[in-house]
N, C-alpha and C positions, 0 to 999 in steps of 0.2 A: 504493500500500500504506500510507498514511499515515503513513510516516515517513521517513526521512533516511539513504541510505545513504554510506556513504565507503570508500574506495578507497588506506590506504598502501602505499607501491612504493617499494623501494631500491632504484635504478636508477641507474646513470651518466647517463644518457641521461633527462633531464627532462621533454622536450617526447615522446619515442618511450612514456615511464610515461603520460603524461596521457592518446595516444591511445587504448594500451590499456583504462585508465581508463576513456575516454568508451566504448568500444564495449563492456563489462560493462556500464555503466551503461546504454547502449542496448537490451541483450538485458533487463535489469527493465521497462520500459518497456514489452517486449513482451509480458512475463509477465505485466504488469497489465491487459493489453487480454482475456488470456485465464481468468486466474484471479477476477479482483475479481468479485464479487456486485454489486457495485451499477453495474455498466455493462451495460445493456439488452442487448448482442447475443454475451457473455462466455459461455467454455462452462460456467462454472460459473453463470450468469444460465440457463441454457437447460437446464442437468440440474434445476436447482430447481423447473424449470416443468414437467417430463416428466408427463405422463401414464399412471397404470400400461398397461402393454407397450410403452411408446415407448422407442425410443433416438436418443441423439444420438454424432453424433463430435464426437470433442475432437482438440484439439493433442498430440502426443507426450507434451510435457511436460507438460502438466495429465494426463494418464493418470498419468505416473510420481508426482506429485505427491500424487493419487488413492491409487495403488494403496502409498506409502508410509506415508501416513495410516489406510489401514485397518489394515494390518501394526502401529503405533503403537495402534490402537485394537484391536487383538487382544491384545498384548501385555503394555497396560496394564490388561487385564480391563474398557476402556468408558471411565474416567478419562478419556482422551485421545479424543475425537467429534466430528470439526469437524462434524456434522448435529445436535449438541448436543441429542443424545437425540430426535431428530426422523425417525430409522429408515437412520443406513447403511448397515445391513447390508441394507439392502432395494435396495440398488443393485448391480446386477452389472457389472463389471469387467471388458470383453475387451479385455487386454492388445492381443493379434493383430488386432484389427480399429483398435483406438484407438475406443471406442466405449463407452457408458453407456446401460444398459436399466434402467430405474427397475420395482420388479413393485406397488411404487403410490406415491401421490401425496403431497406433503406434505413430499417432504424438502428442510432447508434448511442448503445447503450454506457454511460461512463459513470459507476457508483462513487465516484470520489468526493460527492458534496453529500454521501450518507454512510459510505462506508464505513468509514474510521470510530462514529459513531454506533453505528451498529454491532461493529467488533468488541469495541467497551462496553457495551450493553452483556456482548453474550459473555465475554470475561468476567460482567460482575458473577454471573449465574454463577462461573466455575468457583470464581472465590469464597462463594456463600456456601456451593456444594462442601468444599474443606473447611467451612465453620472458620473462615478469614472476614467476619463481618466487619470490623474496622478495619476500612481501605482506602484506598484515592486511586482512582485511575485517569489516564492520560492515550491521546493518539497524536503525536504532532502538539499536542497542547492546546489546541482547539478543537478537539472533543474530550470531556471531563466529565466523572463520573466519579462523586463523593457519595462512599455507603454513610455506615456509623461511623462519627465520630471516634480517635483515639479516646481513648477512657479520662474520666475528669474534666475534659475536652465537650467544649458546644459544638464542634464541629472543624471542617478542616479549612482553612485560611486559605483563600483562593482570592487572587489579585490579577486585572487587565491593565492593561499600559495602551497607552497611544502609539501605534505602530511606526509612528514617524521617530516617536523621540522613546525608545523602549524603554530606559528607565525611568519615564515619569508614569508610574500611579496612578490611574485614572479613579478605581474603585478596588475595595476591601470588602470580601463577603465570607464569613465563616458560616458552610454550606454540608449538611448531610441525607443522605438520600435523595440528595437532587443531583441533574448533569447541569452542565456547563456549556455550550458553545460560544466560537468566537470565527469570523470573518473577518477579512478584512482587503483591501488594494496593495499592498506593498509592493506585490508583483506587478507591475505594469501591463492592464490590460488582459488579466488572465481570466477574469470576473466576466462573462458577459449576460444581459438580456436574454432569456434562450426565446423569449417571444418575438425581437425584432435582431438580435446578432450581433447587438451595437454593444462595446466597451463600458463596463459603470465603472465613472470616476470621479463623480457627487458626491458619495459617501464615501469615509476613510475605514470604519472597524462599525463593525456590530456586537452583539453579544445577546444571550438569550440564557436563561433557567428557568427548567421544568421541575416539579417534583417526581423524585421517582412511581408512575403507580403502582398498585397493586392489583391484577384482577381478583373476582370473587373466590376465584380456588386458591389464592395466597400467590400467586404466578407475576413476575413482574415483568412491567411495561420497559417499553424501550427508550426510555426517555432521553441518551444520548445520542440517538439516533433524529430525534426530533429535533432536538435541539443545531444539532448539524445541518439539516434542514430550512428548518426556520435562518438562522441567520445569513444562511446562503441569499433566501429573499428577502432578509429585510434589509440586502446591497439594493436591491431594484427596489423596495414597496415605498411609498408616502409615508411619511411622518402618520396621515390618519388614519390608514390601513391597517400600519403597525399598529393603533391604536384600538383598532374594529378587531383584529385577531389578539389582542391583547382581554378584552373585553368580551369576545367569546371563547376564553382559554381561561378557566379557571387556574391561576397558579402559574399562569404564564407569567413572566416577566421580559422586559426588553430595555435593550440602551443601543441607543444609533451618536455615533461619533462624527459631528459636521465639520465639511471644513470652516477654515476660520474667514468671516466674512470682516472683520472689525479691522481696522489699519494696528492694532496693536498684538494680532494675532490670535486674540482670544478664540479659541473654536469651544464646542457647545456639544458639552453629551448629555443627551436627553434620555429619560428613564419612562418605561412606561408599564402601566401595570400597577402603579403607586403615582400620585401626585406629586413628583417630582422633578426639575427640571435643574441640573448644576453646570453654571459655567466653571470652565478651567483652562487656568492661562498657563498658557509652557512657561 
């Protein structure tokens, strides 16, 4: 997935955290065999190739992966299209079979604005499996994923900086059983619209927290996966939009980082979710 995941654990027990450790980081490994585009025989290599009325099976979790990404791409009104305007919706999704009918050709699938997050989603499972519930997980750094807190501890201290000037601080949140995402332009131009193709270079960093759910049967939701999501579109959504998904997202939160319009530099991260709005000056 081209980047660098990590793994903290409060654990008495050192070498019993690491194992754990290793075997999350083992199930990414296998996620990349199945999710990556750029490995020949990957079910996301083999949907991209489909021919309209073919179907392929996929792995469970490239389904679930799938079938969250489109929910994200409903939701966001298109903002958020890992086929980045290349025709998702032209792919049918049989949960039941674990299966992908293409009705034509040409679509190109790239999970790298859910993946990462979805990987640290399945990582938490593993960590909770070995009774590792105090944890912090990471993919690149923007997908985050705090269980329990370290003990005595409210939780794990999680910090965003202004991608222009990294060590300045933007916001402090001591966060448990919630993810984290973070967006942002640093890369010039890598960001685009997938509804018109066009570069976003309006916004500088986004950021987004979910609380982790729980379904009924005690099962949890994938909330760094969302959150990967989400901030991908709120590079492209309106200050009011974010505001309207903010508002129908129980627990949602949001912060869009503007540039600076003032001659003194001053840019403007705006909070939503909560009535708040903080200037901060480099």
């Amino acid at each position: 997935m081209a980047t660098v995941f990590e793994v903290h654990v409060a654990h008495p027990d050192a070498r019993y955290a690491a194992q754990g450790a290793q075997a999350a980081f083992d199930l990414v490994d296998r996620l990349e065999r199945d999710l990556s585009r750029f490995l020949p025989n990957s079910d996301i290599t083999r949907i991209n190739h489909l021919a309209p009325g073919d179907r392929t099976r996929v792995a469970v979790t490239t389904m679930e992966c799938l079938v969250i990404a489109r929910h994200m791409f409903d939701l966001t009104g298109g903002t958020f299209d890992v086929s980045i305007g290349t025709g998702l919706t032209s792919l049918v999704l049989d949960a039941d079979e674990a299966a992908v009918e293409a009705s034509r050709a040409g679509v190109a699938l790239d999970l790298g604005g859910i993946g990462k997050g979805y990987a640290v989603d399945l990582m938490a499972d593993v960590l909770e499996e070995w009774g590792l519930e105090r944890s912090l997980l990471h993919g690149g750094f923007s997908s985050m994923l705090a269980l329990d807190g370290p003990e005595n501890d409210a939780g794990w201290t999680l910090t965003f900086s202004d991608p222009r000037q990294p060590s300045r601080v933007l916001e402090r949140l001591s966060l448990q059983q919630t993810a984290l995402g973070a967006s942002g332009i640093r890369k010039t131009d890598h960001v685009v619209d997938p509804r018109s193709g066009v570069p976003i270079r309006e916004r500088l960093a986004t950021w987004a927290t979910v609380p982790r759910p729980r379904g009924e049967d005690g099962s949890p939701g994938r909330a760094a996966a969302v959150t990967d999501a989400l901030t991908t579109a709120f590079l492209v959504l309106s200050p009011e939009q974010v505001q309207t998904l903010c508002d129908q997202s129980p627990g949602l939160t949001a912060w869009l980082l503007e540039p600076p319009e003032a001659p003194d530099g001053t840019s403007r991260l705006i909070r939503f979710g909560a009535p708040q709005t903080v200037d901060r000056r480099p």
